[in-house]
C-alpha positions in Angstrom: 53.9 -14.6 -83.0 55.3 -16.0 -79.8 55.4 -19.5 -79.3 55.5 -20.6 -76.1 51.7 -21.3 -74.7 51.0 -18.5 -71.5 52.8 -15.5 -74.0 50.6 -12.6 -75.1 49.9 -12.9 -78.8 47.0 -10.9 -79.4 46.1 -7.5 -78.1 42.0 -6.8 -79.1 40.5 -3.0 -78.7 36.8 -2.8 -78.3 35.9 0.7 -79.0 32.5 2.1 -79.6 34.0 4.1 -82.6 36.4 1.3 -84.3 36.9 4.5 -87.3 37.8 7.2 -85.3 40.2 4.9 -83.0 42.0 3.2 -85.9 42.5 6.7 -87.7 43.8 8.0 -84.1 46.4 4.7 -84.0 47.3 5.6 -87.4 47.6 9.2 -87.2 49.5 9.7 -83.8 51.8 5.7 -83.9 51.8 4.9 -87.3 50.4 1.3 -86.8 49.2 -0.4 -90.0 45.8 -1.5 -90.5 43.8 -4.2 -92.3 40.5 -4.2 -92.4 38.4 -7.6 -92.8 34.7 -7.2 -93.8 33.9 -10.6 -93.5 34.1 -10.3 -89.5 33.8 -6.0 -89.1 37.0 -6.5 -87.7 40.5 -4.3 -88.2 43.9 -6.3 -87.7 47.1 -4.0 -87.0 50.9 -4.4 -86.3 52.2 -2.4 -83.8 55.7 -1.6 -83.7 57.0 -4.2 -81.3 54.2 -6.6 -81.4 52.3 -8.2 -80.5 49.5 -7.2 -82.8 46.2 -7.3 -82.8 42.4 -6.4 -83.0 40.1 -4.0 -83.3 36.3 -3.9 -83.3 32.8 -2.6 -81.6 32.3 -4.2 -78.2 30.6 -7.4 -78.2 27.2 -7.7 -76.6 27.5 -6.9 -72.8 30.8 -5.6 -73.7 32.3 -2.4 -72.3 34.8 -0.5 -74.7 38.5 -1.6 -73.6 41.3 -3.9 -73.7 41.7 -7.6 -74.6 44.6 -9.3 -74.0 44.9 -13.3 -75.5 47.0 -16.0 -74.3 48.8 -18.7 -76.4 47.3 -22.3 -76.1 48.4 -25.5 -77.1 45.1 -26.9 -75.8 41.9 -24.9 -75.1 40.3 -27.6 -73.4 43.0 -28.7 -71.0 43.4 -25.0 -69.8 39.8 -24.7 -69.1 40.3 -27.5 -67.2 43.0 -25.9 -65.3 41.3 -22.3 -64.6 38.3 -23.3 -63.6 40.2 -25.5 -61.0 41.9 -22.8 -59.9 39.3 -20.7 -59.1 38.4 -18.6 -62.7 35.1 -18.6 -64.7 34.8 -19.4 -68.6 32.4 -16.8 -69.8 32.8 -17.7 -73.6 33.6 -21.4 -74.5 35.7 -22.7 -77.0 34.6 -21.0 -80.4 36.3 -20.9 -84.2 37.6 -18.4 -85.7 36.9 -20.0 -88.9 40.7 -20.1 -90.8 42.4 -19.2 -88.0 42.0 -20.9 -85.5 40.0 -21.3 -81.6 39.4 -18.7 -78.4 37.6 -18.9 -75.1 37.1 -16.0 -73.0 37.6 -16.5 -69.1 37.6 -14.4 -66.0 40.5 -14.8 -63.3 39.8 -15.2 -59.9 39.4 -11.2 -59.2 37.4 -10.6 -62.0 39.9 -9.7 -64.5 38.7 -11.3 -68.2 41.5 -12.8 -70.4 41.6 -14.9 -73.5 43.1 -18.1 -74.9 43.7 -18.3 -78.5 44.8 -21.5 -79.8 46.1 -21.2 -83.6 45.0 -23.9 -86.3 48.5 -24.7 -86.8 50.1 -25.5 -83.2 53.2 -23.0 -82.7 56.4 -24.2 -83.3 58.3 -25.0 -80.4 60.4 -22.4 -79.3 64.2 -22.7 -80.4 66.7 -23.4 -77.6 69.0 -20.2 -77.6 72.3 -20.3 -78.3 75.0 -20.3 -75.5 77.0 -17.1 -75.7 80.7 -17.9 -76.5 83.7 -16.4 -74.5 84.6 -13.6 -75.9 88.1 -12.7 -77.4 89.9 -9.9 -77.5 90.1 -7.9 -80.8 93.3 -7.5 -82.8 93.1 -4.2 -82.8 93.0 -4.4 -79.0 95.9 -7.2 -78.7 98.3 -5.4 -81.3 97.9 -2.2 -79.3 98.9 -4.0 -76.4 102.0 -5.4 -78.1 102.6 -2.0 -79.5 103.1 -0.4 -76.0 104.8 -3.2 -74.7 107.8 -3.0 -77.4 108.9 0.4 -75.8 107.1 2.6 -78.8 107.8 6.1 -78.6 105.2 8.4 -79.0 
């Protein structure tokens, strides 16, 4: 899961036949499925990641796509959309074990997520500066080689 809050981390697909789309997932990109009865709910992997959900729409729900957004802090980023213009159409909720999500719409209508894990994410490592690269051997000694006159 990515770590830094703002990153996709959860993909969700509402479909009005949650069977017939996780056998077509299956079938034609090989994704792996879990179902979890306790919620009606399938998880999956996708290749590349990130994964995600999938389920019947909620209530008012069309079928479609869901994309969530890591937070560090539900509350404060409510804060901040509805300051800048977007609507919260679901409040805070659990996701009992897991963790919390709130459903909001941007300014032009397009409906997002936040998902805020139980256990806050790591903090992202700092990457490593590349190092200067040296020559190979192979590449010096052939350049020796040719240098000492070789004959070929």
């Amino acid at each position: 899961m990515a770590t830094k809050p703002g990153s996709f981390v959860h993909i969700e697909i509402a479909s009005t036949d949650p069977e017939r789309t996780r056998k077509f997932l299956e079938d034609v990109f090989e994704w792996d499925f879990e179902f979890r009865p306790e919620m009606e709910y399938h998880t999956y992997e996708a290749p590349s990641g990130p994964g995600g959900g999938l389920m019947k729409p909620m209530e008012g729900q069309a079928p479609g796509i869901l994309n969530y957004l890591l937070s560090s802090d539900i509350e404060g980023d409510v804060r901040k959309i509805e300051e800048a213009g977007g609507r919260i159409l679901q409040p805070k909720m659990e996701i009992p074990g897991v963790g919390w999500w709130a459903l909001f719409q941007e300014p032009t209508g397009i409906s997002l997520a936040l998902f805020e894990p139980r256990m806050p994410p790591r903090p992202a490592r700092p990457r490593a500066r590349a190092r200067p690269r040296r020559a190979s051997s192979r590449k010096a000694s052939k350049g020796r080689a040719k240098g000492r006159g070789r004959k070929r």
